[in-house]
C-alpha positions as CSV (number, residue, x, y, z in Angstrom):
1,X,0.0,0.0,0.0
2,X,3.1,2.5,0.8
3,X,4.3,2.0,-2.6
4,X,1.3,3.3,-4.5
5,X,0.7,5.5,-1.8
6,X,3.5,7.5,-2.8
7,X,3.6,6.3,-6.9
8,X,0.2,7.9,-6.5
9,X,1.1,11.0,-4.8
10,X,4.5,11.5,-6.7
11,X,2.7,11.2,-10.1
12,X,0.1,13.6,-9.5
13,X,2.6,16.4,-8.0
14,X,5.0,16.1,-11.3
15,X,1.7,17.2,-13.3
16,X,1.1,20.2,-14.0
17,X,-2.5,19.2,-13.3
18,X,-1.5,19.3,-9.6
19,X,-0.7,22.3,-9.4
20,X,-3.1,23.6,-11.9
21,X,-6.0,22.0,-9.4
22,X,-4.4,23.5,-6.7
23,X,-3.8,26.9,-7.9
24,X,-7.7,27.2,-9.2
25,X,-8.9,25.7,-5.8
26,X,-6.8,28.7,-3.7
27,X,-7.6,31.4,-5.8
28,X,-11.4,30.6,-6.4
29,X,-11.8,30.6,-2.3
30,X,-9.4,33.7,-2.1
31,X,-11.3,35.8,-4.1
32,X,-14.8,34.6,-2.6
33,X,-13.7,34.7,0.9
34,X,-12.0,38.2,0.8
35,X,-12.6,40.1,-2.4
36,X,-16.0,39.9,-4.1
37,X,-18.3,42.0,-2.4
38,X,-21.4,39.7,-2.5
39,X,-19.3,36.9,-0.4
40,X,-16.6,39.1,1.2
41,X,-15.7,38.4,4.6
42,X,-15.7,42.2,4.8
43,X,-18.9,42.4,4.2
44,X,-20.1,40.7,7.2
45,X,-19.2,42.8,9.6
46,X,-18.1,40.4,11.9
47,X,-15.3,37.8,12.5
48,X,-16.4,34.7,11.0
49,X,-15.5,32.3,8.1
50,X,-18.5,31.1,7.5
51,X,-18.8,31.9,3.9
52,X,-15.6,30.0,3.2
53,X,-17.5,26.6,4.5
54,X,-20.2,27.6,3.1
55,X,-18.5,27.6,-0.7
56,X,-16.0,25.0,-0.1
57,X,-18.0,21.9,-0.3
58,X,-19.4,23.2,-4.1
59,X,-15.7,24.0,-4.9
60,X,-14.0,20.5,-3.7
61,X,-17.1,18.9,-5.7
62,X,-14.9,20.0,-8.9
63,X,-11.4,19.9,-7.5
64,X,-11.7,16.5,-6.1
65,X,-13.0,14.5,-8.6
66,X,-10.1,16.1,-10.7
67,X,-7.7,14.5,-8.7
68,X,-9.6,11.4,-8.4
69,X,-10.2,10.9,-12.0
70,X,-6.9,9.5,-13.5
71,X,-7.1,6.5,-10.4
72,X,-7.9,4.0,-12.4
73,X,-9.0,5.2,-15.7
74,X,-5.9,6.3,-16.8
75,X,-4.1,2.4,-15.7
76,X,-7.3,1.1,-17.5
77,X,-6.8,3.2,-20.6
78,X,-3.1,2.2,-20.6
79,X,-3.5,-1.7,-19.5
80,X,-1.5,-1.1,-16.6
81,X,-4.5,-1.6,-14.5
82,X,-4.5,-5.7,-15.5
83,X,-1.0,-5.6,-14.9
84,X,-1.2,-4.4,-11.5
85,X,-3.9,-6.6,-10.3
86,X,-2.3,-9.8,-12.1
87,X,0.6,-9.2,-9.1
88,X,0.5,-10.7,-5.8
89,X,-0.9,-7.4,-4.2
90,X,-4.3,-7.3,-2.3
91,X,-6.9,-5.2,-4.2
92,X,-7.8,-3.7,-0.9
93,X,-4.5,-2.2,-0.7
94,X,-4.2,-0.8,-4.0
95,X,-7.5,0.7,-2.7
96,X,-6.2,2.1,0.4
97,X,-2.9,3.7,-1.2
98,X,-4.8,5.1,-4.0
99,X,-7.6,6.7,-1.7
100,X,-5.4,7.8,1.1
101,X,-3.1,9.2,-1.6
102,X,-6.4,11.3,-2.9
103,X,-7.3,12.4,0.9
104,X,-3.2,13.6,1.6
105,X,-3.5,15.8,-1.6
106,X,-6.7,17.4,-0.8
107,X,-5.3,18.3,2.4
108,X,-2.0,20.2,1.4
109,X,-4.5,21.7,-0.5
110,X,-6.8,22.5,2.2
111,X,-3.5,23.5,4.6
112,X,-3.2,27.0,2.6
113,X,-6.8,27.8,3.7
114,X,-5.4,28.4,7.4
115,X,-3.9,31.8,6.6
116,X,-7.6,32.8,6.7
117,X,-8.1,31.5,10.2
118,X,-4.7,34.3,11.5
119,X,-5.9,36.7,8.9
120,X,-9.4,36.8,10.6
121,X,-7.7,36.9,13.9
122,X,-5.5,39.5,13.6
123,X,-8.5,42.0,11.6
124,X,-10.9,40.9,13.9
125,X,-11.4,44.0,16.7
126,X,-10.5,42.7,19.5
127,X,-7.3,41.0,17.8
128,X,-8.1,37.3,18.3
129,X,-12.2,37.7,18.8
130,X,-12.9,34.7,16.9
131,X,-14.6,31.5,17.0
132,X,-11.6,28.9,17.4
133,X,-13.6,26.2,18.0
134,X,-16.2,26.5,15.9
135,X,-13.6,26.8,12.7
136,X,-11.8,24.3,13.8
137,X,-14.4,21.6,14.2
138,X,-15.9,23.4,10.5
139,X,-12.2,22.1,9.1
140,X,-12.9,19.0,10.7
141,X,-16.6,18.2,8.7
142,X,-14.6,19.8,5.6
143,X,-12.0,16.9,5.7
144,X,-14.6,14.6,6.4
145,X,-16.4,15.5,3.4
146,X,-13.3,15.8,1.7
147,X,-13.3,12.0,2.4
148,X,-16.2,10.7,1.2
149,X,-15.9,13.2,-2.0
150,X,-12.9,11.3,-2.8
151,X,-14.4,7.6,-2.0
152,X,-16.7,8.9,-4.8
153,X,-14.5,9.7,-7.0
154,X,-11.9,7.1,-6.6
155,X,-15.1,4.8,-7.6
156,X,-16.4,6.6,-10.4
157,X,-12.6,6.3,-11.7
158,X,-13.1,2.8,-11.6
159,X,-16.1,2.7,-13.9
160,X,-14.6,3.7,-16.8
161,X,-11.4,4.3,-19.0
162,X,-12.3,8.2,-19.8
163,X,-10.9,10.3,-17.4
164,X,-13.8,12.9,-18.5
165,X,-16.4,10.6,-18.0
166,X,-15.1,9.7,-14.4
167,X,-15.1,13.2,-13.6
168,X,-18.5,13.8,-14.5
169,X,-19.8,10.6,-13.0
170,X,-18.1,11.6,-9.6
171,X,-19.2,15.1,-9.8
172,X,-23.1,13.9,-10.3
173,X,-22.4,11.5,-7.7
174,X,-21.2,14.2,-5.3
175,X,-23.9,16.9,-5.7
176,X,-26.8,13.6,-5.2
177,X,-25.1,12.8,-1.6
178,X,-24.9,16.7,-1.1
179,X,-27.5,18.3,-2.1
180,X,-29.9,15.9,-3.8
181,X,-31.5,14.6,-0.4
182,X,-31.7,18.1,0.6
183,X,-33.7,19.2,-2.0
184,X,-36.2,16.1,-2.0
185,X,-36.6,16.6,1.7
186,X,-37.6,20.2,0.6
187,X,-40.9,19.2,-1.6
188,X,-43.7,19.9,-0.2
189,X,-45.8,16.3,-0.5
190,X,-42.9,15.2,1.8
191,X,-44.1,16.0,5.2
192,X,-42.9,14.2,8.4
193,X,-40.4,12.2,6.0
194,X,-38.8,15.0,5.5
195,X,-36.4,15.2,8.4
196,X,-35.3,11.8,7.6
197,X,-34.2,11.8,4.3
198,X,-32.6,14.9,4.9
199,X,-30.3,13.4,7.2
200,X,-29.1,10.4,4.4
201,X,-27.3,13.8,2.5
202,X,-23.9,14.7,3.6
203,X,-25.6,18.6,3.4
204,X,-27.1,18.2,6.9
205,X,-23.7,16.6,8.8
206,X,-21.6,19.0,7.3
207,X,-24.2,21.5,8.6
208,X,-24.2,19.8,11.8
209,X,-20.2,19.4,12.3
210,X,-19.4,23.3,10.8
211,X,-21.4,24.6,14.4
212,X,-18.1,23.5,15.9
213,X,-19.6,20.1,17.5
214,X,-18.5,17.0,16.6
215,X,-21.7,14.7,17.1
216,X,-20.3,10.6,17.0
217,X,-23.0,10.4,14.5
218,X,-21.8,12.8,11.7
219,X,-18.8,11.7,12.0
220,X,-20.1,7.8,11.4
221,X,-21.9,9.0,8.7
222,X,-19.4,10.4,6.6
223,X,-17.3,7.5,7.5
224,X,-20.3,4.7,6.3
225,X,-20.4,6.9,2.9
226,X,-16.7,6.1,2.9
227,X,-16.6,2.8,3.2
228,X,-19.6,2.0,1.2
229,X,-18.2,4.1,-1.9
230,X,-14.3,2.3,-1.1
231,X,-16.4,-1.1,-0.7
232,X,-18.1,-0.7,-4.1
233,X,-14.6,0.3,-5.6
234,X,-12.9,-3.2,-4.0
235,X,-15.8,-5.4,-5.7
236,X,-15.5,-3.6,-9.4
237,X,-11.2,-4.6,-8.7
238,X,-12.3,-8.0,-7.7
239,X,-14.5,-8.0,-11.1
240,X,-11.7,-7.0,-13.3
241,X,-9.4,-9.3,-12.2
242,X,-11.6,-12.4,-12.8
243,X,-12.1,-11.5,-16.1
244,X,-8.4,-10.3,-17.0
């Protein structure tokens, strides 16, 4: 699993890709969190980064499944893919090092993003006045997310060759578990069923884990959307490498 681990992570950072993904990722937030006047932190009137959790899932919906996509299409695409699974190496950890390999990236990506947190506390009036806590445990449901956004996409890379169509299978993927259960919950024939399938979206945890609290059952949540997606992933592997 180490070795793919870091095949995985050293291939993606000699990309330009990387740092292409990367670069629109920080910029994107930048400009919403502190320079457009419709999302401007300056705008608020008070100390809080709210907007920048706020944005951040619909941003990593795009930037993730961008890293994600070349998992395993591109080793399909090339035959590598048969190769590799024709080797006495588990499937489940040619999984693992390729999803944790996703989840490291998205983080030094994510690690930037704390120059907002000191930014905000050194503006804020009195220096420091800020909600520590509650940004910190909103970081926390961001990587979570983060996590099951690339358990999706590691899995729509594994339904197909095209890195295109991977991308746009994760990112249809991403938005359903989002915001799709949100929005059904919304209609109006729903009623008392409501509540309940809002809580199978990821919109409501996140929700839940940004007010600084982390509940045992977010937190299980995002981790059964995980493994589910990861689970799914190991059985197409297992499927490939019967019929190679």
């Amino acid at each position: 699993m180490w070795s793919i681990f870091k095949k995985e992570v050293n291939s993606f950072l000699n990309s330009l890709i990387a740092y292409l993904v990367m670069a629109v990722f920080l910029v994107t937030m930048g400009l919403l969190v502190w320079v457009f006047p419709d999302t401007s932190i300056f705008e608020y009137g008070y100390a809080d980064l709210g907007i920048f959790f706020n944005l951040a899932p619909y941003v990593f919906m795009f930037l993730i499944p961008a890293i994600t996509m070349r998992a395993f299409a591109e080793e399909s695409k090339t035959g590598t893919l048969e190769l590799l699974l024709t080797k006495p190496i588990d499937e489940m950890r040619l999984l693992l090092g390729k999803y944790f390999a996703g989840i490291v990236l998205v983080i030094v990506t994510l690690i930037p993003t704390l120059v907002y947190y000191f930014s905000l506390s050194y503006i804020s009036n009195p220096a420091g006045n800020v909600d520590t806590a509650g940004i910190m445990g909103a970081y926390v449901g961001l990587i979570f997310l983060a996590s099951a956004y690339t358990a999706i996409g590691i899995f729509a890379s594994s339904l197909s060759e095209n890195q295109i169509v991977s991308f746009i299978i994760a990112v249809f993927v991403s938005f359903i578990f989002f915001m799709g259960f949100s929005s059904v919950a919304d209609l109006q024939f729903m009623n008392d069923w409501g509540v309940q399938i809002q809580k199978l979206g990821m919109l409501a945890h996140y929700d839940a884990l940004g007010k600084g609290v982390i509940d045992l059952r977010d937190v299980i949540y995002f981790l059964s959307v995980t493994a589910v997606f990861l689970g799914a992933t190991f059985w197409i592997l297992k499927m490939k490498k019967w019929n190679s």
